[in-house]
Every structure is written in C-alpha cells, then in structure tokens.
N, C-alpha and C positions, 0 to 999 in steps of 0.2 A: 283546056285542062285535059291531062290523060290520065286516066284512074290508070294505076300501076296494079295493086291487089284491095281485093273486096273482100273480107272474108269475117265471120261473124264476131268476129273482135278487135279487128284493127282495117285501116281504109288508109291508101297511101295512094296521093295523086302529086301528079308530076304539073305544076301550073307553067304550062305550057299554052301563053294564050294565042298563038295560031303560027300554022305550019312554017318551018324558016324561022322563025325568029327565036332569041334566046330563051330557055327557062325564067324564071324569077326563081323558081325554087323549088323542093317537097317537102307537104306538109304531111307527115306520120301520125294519125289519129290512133291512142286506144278508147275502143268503142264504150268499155265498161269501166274503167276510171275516167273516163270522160278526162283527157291528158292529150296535150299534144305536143309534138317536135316541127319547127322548120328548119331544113337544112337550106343551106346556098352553097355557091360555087364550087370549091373541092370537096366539100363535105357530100353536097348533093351528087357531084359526078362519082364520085366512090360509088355511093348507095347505089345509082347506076347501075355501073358498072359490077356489083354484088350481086344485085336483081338479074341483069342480064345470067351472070353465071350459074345462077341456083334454076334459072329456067329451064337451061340448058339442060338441068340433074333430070328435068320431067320431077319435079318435087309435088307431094303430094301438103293436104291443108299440113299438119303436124311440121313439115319440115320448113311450111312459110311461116305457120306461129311462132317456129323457134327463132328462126331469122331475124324477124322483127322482134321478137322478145331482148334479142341484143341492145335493143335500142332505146327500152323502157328507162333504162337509168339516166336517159333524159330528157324524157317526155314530163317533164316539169310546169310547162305552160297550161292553167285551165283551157280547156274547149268552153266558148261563146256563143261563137255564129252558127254549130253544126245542128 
C-alpha cells in the first residue's frame, strides 16, 4: 500500500500491494464523515495522474482539502474496517 495524502480529514492510499505489479485500486477516506470512495482503473489512473499534478503546484494542506473535496459527492460507502 502507498499512502498518497494524510491529512487530518481525508487519507488516500494507492493499494499497491508490492513493487511491479498492478494497483487494485484507491481507496478515498473522509476521516470525519467516516465515508469512503474506491476508484479502479481509469478512474484511479486519473486521480493519479490529478495527484501527480497538484504536487507539482508545491500545494499547501487547503489546496489538497479542496482537491479531494471534489470527490465527496461520492464518498457514499460507509467506512468498516478503518
């Protein structure tokens, strides 16, 4: 697994379960509606490829909250397991 961001209201990791081989997925955690998103294959490689870009800005927390806030409108799955 690669944690992508940690930040005190959302946690998104890349399940990547070891080097070389394919993703399965990313799972989008918000921390405080206890809510989560899986994306898979072109969904997931977007986010990717979104993540990579906003890196790139040097973004500060506010401009990663907002990023992922694009995504609450489908964070519809309860969180279980976290």
């Amino acid at each position: 697994m690669l944690m992508m961001i940690d930040s005190p209201f959302y946690c998104v990791v890349d399940l990547v379960m070891s080097e070389g081989q394919p993703s399965l997925g990313i799972e989008i955690v918000d921390k405080n509606n206890q809510r989560e998103l899986f994306l898979q294959g072109d969904a997931a490689e977007r986010f990717r490829e979104e993540v990579k870009y906003l890196a790139a800005q040097e973004p500060d927390v506010d401009d990663i909250e907002a990023f992922i806030e694009g995504y609450k409108p489908w964070m519809q799955h309860p969180v279980t397991l976290h």
